[in-house]
C-alpha positions in Angstrom: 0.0 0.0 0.0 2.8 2.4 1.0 4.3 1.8 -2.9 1.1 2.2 -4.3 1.1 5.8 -2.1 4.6 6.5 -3.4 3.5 5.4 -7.2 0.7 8.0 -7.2 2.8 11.0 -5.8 5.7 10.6 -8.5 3.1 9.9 -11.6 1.2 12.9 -10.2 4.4 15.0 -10.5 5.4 13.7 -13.8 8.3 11.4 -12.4 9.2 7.5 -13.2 9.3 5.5 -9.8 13.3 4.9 -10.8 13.8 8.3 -9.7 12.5 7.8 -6.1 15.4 8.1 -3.4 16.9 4.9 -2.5 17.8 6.1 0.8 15.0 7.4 1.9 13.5 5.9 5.4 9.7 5.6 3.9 7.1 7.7 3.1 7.5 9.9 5.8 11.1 10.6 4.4 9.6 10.9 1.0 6.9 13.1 1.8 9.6 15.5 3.9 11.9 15.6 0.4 9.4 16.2 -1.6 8.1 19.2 0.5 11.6 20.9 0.6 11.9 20.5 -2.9 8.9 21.9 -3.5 9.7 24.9 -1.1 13.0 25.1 -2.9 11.8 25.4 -6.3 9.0 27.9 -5.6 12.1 30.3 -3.7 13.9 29.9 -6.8 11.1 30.9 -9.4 9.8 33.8 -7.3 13.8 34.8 -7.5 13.8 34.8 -11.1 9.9 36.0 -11.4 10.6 39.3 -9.3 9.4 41.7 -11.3 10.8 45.3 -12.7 10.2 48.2 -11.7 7.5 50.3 -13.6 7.3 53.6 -14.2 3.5 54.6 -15.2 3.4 57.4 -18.4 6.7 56.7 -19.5 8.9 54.7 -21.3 12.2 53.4 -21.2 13.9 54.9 -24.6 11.6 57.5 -25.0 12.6 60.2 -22.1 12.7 63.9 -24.0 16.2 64.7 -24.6 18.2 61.2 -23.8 18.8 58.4 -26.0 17.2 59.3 -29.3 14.2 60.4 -27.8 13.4 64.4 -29.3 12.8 67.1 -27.5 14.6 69.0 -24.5 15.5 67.3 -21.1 12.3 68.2 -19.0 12.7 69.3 -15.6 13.2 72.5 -13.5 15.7 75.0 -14.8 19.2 74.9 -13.0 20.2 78.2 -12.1 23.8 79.6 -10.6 23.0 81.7 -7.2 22.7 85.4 -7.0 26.8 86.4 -6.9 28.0 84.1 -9.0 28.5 84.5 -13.0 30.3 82.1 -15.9 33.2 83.8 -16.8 32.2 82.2 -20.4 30.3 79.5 -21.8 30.2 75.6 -20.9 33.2 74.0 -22.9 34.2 70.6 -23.7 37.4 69.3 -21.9 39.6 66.7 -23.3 42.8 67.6 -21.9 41.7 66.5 -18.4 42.7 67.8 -14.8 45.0 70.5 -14.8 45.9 73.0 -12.5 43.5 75.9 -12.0 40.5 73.5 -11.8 39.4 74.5 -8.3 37.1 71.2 -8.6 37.6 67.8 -11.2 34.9 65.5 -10.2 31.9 63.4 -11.6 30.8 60.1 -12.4 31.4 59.7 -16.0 34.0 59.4 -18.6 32.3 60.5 -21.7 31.3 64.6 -21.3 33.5 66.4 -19.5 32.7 70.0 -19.3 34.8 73.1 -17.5 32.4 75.2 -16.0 34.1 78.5 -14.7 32.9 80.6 -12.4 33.5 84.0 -10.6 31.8 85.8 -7.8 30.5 89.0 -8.0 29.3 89.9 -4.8 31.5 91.1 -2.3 31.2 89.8 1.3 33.5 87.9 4.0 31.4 84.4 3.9 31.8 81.9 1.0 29.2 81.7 -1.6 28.4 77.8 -1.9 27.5 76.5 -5.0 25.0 73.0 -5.6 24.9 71.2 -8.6 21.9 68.9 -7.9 21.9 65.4 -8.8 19.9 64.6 -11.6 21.2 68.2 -13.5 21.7 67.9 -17.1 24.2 69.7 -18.9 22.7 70.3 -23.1 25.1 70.5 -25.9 24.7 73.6 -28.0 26.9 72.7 -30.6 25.8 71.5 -34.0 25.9 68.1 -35.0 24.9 64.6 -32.5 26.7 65.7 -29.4 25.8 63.7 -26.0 24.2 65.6 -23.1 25.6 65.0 -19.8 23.9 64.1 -16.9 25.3 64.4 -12.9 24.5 61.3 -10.8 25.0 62.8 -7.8 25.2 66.0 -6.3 28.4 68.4 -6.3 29.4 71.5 -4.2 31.5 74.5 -4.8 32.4 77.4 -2.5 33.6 80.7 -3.9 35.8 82.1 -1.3 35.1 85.8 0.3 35.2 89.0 -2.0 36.3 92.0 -0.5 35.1 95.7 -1.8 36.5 97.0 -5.1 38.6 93.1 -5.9 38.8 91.6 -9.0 36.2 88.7 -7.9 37.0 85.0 -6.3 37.2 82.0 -9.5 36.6 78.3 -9.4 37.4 77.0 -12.6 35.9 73.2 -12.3 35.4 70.0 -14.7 32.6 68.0 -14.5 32.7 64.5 -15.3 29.4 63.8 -16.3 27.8 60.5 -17.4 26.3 60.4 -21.0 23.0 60.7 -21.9 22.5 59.3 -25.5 24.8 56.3 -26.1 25.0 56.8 -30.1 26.0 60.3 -29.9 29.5 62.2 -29.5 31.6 62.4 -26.8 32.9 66.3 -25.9 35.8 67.7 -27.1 37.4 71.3 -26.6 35.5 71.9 -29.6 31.7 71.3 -28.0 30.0 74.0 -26.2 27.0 73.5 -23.0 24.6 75.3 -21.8 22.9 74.5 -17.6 19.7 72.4 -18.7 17.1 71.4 -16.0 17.1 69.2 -13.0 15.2 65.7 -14.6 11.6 64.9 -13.7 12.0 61.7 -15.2 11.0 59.0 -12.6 13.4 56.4 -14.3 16.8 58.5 -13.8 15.4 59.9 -10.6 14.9 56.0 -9.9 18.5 55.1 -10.8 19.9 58.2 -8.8 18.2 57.1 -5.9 20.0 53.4 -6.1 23.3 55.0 -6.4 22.9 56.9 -3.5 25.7 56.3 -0.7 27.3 54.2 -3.2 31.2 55.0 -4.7 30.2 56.3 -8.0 32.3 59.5 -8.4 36.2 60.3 -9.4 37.1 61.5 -5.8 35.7 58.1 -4.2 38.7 56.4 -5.8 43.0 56.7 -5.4 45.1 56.5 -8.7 45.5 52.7 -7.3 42.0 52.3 -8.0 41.7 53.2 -11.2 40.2 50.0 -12.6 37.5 49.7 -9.9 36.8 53.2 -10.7 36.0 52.3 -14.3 34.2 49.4 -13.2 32.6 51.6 -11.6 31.7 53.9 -14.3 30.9 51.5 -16.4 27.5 49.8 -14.2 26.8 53.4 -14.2 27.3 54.4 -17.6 25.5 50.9 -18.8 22.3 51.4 -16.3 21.7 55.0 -17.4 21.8 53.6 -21.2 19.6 50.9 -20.2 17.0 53.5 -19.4 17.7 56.3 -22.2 18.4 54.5 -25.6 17.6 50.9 -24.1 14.3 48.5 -23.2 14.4 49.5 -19.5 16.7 47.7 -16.2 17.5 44.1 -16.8 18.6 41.9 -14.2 22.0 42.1 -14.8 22.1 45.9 -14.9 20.5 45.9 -11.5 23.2 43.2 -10.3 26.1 45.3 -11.5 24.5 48.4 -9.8 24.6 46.2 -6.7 27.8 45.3 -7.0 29.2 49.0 -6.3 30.7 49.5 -3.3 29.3 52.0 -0.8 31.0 54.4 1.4 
């Protein structure tokens, strides 16, 4: 009777009685197996059946102003604090850190833009400057040039101005992670322009899980310069994965994990 038990469980699950355990102490061990493998297999599909995250009303590839979406980034307008004016217009940097920038930080390796500043109100306090997280920097030059966008937030401070002087600078380059994968990267030759702070739930999404995580240039020493590009590169790969891409994948989301926080 206990075989004929045993028969019905295995043809009930599809399996030949050769393929029942020869070691198992009798039904009871059976039916204990059995349950655990059960539990097991149902862990393991609701692992691989997690779903995505959605984002109602909009659409991976089809954010205004990434990828090859139309349109300009959509957001609130960045704008620099009363006191503090570009000395000229954004400009592509391919000669890397030198030694007036004040500032050479960022998260990316493809658009890096010097931004200088100068204060123009005196006073005996710093003037601090934020970049927000989620800030895009818009090419103005002709031709398929990548927009930039900042991950995470930066800060300046322009030191005290006293009556009647020539104004404190803070020449910086931001390293800034690209927005449209098929586009160009900056050169000396591409100019910029401050674009808005995103409202897209997806990037807004992706800046949150980066939070607290060592995504940025000064995170890393010269000895780390490969982790650094690792680095980079989950970033770089998860942006594109929203902007010119079908959305987060699991693997995009593992390599995002992977980062190493502060």
């Amino acid at each position: 009777m206990a075989e004929a038990f045993v028969k019905g469980i295995f043809e009930e699950t599809y399996l030949p009685m050769r393929h029942l355990p020869r070691f198992l102490p009798g039904v009871t061990g059976l039916t204990l197996s059995l349950s655990l493998l059960l539990f097991a297999c149902s862990k393991e599909s609701d692992k691989e059946d997690d779903p995505m995250p959605e984002f109602p009303g909009e659409t991976a590839g089809e954010i205004p102003g990434f990828g090859e979406a139309g349109g300009e980034p959509q957001g609130i307008q960045f704008r620099l604090p009363d006191g503090v004016e570009l000395v000229e217009q954004l400009r592509g940097n391919e000669n890397g850190r030198s030694n007036d920038d004040c500032v050479y930080d960022g998260q990316g390796n493809n658009v890096l833009v010097k931004i200088k500043l100068r204060r123009t109100m005196p006073g005996g306090s710093p003037i601090r400057v934020e970049f927000p997280a989620g800030l895009v920097i818009v090419s103005t030059s002709e031709g398929r040039n990548q927009n930039g966008l900042l991950i995470e937030k930066m800060i300046v401070e322009l030191p005290p101005m006293v009556q009647g002087g020539a104004g404190s600078r803070c020449d910086l380059t931001m390293l800034l992670t690209c927005a449209n994968e098929e586009r160009d990267p900056s050169s000396n030759y591409h100019t910029y322009k401050f674009g808005p702070v995103t409202n897209s739930a997806m990037i807004k999404d992706l800046i949150r899980r980066l939070s607290g995580k060592k995504i940025s240039y000064s995170d890393y020493t010269s000895a780390q310069e490969q982790q650094r590009l690792e680095a980079m590169y989950a970033v770089q790969q998860a942006l594109y994965s929203l902007t010119d891409r079908t959305g987060y994948n699991p693997g995009v989301l593992a390599e995002i994990a992977k980062i190493p926080n502060r």
